[in-house]
C-alpha positions as CSV (number, residue, x, y, z in Angstrom):
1,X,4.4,33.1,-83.6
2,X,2.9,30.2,-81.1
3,X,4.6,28.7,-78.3
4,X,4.4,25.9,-76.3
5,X,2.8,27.0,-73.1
6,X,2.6,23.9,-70.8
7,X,1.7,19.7,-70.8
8,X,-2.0,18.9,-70.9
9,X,-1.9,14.8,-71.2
10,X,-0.3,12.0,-73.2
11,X,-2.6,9.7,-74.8
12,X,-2.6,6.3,-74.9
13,X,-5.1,3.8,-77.1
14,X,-6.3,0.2,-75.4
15,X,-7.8,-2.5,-76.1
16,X,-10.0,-2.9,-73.4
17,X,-10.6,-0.2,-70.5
18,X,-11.7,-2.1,-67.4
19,X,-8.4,-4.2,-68.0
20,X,-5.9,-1.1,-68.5
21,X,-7.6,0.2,-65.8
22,X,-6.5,-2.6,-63.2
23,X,-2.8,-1.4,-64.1
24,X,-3.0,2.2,-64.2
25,X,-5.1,2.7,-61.2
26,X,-4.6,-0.7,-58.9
27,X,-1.0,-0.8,-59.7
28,X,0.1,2.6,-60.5
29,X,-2.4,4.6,-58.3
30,X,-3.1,7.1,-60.8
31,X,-6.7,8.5,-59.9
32,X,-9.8,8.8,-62.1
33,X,-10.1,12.2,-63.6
34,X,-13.7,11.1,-66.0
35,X,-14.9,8.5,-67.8
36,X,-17.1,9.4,-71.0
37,X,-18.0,8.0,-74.3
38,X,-16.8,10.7,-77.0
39,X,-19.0,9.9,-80.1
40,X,-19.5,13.5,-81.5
41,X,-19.3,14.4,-85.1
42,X,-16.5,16.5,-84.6
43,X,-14.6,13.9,-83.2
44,X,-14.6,11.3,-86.0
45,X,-13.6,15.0,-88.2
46,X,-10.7,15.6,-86.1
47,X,-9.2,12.1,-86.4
48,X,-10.7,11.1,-89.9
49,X,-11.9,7.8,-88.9
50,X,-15.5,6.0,-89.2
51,X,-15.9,4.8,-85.6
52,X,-18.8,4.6,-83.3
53,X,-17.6,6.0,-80.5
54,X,-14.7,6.1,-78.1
55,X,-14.8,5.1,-74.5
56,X,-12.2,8.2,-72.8
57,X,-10.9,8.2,-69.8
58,X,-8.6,10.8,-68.4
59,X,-6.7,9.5,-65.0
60,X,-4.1,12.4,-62.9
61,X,-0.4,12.8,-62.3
62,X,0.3,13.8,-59.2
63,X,2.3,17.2,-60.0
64,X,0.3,17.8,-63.0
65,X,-1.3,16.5,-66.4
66,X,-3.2,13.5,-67.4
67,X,-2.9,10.0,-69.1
68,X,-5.6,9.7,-71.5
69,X,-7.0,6.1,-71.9
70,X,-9.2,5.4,-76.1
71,X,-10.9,2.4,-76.1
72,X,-12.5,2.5,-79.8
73,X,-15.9,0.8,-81.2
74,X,-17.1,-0.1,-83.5
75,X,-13.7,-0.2,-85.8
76,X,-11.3,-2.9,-86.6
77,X,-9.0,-2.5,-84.2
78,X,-4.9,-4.1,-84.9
79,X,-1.9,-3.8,-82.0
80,X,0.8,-1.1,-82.7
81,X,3.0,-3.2,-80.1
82,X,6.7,-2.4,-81.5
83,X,10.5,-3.0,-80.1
84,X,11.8,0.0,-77.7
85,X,13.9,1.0,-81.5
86,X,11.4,1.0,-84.0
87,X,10.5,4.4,-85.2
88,X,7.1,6.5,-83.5
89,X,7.3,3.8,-80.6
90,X,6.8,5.8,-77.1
91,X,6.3,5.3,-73.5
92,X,5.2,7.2,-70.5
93,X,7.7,8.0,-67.8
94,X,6.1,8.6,-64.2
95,X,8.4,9.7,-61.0
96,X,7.9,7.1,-58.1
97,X,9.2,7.4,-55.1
98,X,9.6,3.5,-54.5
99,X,10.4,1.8,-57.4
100,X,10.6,-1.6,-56.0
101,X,7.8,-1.5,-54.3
102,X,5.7,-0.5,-57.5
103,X,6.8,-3.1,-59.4
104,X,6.4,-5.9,-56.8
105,X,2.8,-4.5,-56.4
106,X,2.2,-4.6,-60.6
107,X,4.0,-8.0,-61.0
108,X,2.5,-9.4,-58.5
109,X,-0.9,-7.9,-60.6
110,X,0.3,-10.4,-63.4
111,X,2.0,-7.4,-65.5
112,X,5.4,-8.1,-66.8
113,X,8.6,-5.4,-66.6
114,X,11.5,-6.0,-69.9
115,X,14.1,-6.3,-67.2
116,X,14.5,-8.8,-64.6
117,X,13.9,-6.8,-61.8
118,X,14.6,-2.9,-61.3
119,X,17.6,-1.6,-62.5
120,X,20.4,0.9,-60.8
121,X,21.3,3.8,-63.0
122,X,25.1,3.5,-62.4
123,X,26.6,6.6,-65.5
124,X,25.7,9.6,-66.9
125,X,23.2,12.8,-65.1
126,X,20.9,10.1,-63.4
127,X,23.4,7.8,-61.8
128,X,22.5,7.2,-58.3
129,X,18.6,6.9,-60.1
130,X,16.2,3.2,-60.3
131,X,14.0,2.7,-63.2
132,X,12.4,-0.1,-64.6
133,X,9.7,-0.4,-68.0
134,X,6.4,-2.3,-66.9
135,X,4.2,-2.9,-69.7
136,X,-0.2,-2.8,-69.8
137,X,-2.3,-5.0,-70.7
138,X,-1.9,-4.1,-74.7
139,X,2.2,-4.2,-74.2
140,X,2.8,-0.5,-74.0
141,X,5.9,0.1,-71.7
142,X,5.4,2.7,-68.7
143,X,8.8,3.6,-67.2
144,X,8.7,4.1,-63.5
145,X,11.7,6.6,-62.5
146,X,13.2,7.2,-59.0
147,X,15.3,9.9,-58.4
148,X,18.2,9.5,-57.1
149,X,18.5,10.0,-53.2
150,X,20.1,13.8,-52.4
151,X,23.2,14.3,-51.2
């Protein structure tokens, strides 16, 4: 019987790269792991799709694993973009340890957060927490999650 053994990366499909890149690496600060263009045939196999070939980009978490960034060619391409409720919508959560600050620095970039402003967790296991949801450049919502102080 398998297991689940650990987290390798969460993947996440864009529209175009140089412009997700301005939010996940300018504003989030998440570092360049590789950049490649994955056109093998066992790659169009795997995910039974006639494409040319996928620009991938894998970026580090500090602490561990990866955000994968597809930019497909060479195939009509429509936006997935769906309400927080809608069934197989998803984000990415990312521990920060200033959550203001993070999302002055990616609204002041021109990216948009579906609050106001940040918000204080005030019930349940993460009161005392901050969080807001930022979204890319394609409208995917990354949640940026401070801890709550010790004590």
């Amino acid at each position: 019987m398998g297991h689940v053994t650990g987290f390798f990366h969460g993947g996440i499909t864009v529209h175009d790269m140089d412009r997700s890149l301005a939010f996940y690496c300018d504003g989030l600060g998440l570092e360049l792991e590789s950049d490649r263009i994955l056109d093998a045939p066992y790659v169009k196999e795997l995910l039974g799709l006639a494409f040319d070939a996928i620009r991938n980009v894998y970026l580090s978490i500090p602490g561990g694993g990866s955000v994968e960034l597809l930019e497909y060619r060479g195939i009509e391409r429509m936006s997935a973009a769906s309400r927080p409720c809608d069934p197989a919508t998803g984000h990415l959560c990312l521990y920060v340890d200033d959550v203001a600050a993070v999302h002055r620095r990616l609204t002041g970039l021109g990216f948009r957060s579906r609050s106001a402003g940040v918000v204080d967790i005030t019930a349940g296991r993460n009161a005392g927490a901050r969080n807001v949801y930022i979204a890319d450049p394609d409208g995917y919502y990354v949640e940026l999650f401070q801890k709550r102080e010790p004590g």
